[in-house]
N, C-alpha and C positions, 0 to 999 in steps of 0.2 A: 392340453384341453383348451378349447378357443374358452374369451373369454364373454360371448353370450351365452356358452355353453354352461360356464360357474355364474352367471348369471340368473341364468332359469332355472337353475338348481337352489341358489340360494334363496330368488321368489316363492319359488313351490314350499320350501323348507321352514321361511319364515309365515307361509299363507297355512300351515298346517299348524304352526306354535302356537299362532293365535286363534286357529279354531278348537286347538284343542284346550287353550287357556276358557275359553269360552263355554266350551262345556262343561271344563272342570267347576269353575264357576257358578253354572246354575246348577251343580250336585251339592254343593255344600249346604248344609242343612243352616238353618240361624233363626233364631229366636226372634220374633216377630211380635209386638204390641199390638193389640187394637188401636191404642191411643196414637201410635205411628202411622199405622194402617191407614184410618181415617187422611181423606185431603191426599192419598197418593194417587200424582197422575195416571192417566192409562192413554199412551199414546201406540199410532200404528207404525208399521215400518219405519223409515225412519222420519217420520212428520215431526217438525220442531214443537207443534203446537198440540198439549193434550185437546181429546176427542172429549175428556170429562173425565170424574174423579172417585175416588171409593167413596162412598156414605155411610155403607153399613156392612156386617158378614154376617152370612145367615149359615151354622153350623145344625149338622145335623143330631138332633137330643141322641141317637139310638146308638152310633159310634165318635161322637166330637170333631168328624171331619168337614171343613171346610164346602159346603155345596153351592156357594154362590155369593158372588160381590154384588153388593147392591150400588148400583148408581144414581139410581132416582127412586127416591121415598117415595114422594106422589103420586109414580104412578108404576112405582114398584117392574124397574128395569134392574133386569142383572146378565153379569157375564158369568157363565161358566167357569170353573179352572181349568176343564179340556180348552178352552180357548185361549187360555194364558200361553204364550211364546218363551216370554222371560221376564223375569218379576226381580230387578235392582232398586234401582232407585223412584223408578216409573215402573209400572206393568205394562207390558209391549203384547201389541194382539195383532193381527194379521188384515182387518180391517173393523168398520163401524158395524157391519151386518151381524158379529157377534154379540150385541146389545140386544138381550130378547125380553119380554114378559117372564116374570116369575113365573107365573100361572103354566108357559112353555113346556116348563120342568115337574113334571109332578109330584119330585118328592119338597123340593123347593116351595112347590106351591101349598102343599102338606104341612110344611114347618112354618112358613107365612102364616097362616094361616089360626094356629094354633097360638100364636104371637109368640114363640118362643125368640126370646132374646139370651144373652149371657152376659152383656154389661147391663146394668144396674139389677139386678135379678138380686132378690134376696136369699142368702146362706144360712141354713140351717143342717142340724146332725139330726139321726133318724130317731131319735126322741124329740125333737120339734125347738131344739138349743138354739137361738139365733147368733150367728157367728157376725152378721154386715151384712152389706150389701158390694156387689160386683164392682167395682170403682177402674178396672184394667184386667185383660187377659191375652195370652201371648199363645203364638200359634208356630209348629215349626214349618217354615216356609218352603221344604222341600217335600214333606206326607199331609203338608195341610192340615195338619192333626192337633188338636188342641192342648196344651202342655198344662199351661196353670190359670189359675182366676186367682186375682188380687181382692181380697174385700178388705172391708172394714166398716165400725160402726161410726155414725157421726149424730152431731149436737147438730136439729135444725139444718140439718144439709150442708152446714159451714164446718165445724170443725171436727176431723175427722182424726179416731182412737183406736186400739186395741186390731191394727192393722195385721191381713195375715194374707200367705201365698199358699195356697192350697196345689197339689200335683192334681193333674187327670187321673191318677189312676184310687187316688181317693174320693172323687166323687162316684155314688149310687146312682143317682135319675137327676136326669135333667127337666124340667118341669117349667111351664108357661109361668114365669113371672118367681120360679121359685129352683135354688139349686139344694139337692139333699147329698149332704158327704160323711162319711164315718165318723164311728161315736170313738172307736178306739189311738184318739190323735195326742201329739203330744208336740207342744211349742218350740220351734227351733231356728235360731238365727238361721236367714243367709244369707252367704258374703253379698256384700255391696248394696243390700239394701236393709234400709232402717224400718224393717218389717219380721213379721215372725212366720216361721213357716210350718204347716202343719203335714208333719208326718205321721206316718204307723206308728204305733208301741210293738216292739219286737215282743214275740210271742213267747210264752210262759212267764 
């Protein structure tokens, strides 16, 4: 076999490892902060220099998924997640023209709207218990989908107690300015963080 021939075999071979590392990559699911989230670039092809940066996520109260990155508070620009390419360390878009008006979208413009947020939002059980307020919440980066809310209460806005990780699937409604989650919870370490986390009471 000539040896352009093991040549262009081994280019196609290695041009396929790394497409296929590529997309194994953007399938893995990983666990995403707000508090990360915020300040990440969003650059296009490959431009060395971000186009602009996340400022806020606007999820939707009805399913907890993901509907929109907000770029500019002011005057309330956001990108899509159908516009997302690939979301590493920067979020990669295809160019500037997917920066649209919230208002564009109209479930977006719907949830704007209503001022539903999920950080600083205050926690309460459906007896009216106050739990905190939203201090961090993580999203999985592959369904978009919202996993936990971090609260806690605090002294005057500085020093913050009785910290707790609440799952998605024990919140009830999500609510302008307010989150409502189950009465039947019970406090439980989890690993690596020096907080409590609020699960179910297994039944009977």
């Amino acid at each position: 076999m000539c040896c352009w021939t093991i040549s262009y075999i081994l280019y196609f071979a290695l041009q396929n490892y790394f497409v296929g590392q590529e997309i194994l990559r953007s399938k893995i699911s990983m666990e995403r902060f707000y508090s990360k989230i915020l300040g990440t670039a969003v650059v296009y092809d490959d431009a060395l220099r971000p186009i602009t940066s996340i400022k806020d996520i606007v999820i939707d109260p009805e399913n907890g998924k993901v509907i929109a990155f907000v770029v500019n508070l002011s005057r309330k620009l956001v990108i899509s997640p159908i516009d997302i390419e690939s979301w590493h360390d920067s979020i990669k878009v295809h160019s500037e023209e997917v920066i649209i008006g919230g208002d564009e979208i109209l479930r977006v413009q719907e949830v704007m709207k209503r001022g539903i947020h999920i950080f600083g939002s205050m926690v309460v059980t459906k007896t009216g218990d106050y739990l905190g307020k939203v201090n961090d919440f993580s999203i999985d980066s592959n369904s978009l989908g919202l996993l936990k809310i971090y609260a806690a209460k605090d002294i005057l806005g500085l020093i913050k107690y009785d910290s707790r990780v609440i799952s998605y699937k024990n919140i009830i409604e999500i609510l302008p300015h307010k989150i409502v989650v189950r009465e039947n919870l019970v406090a439980v370490k989890e690993k690596g963080r020096e907080v409590v986390s609020m699960e179910e009471l297994p039944a009977g």
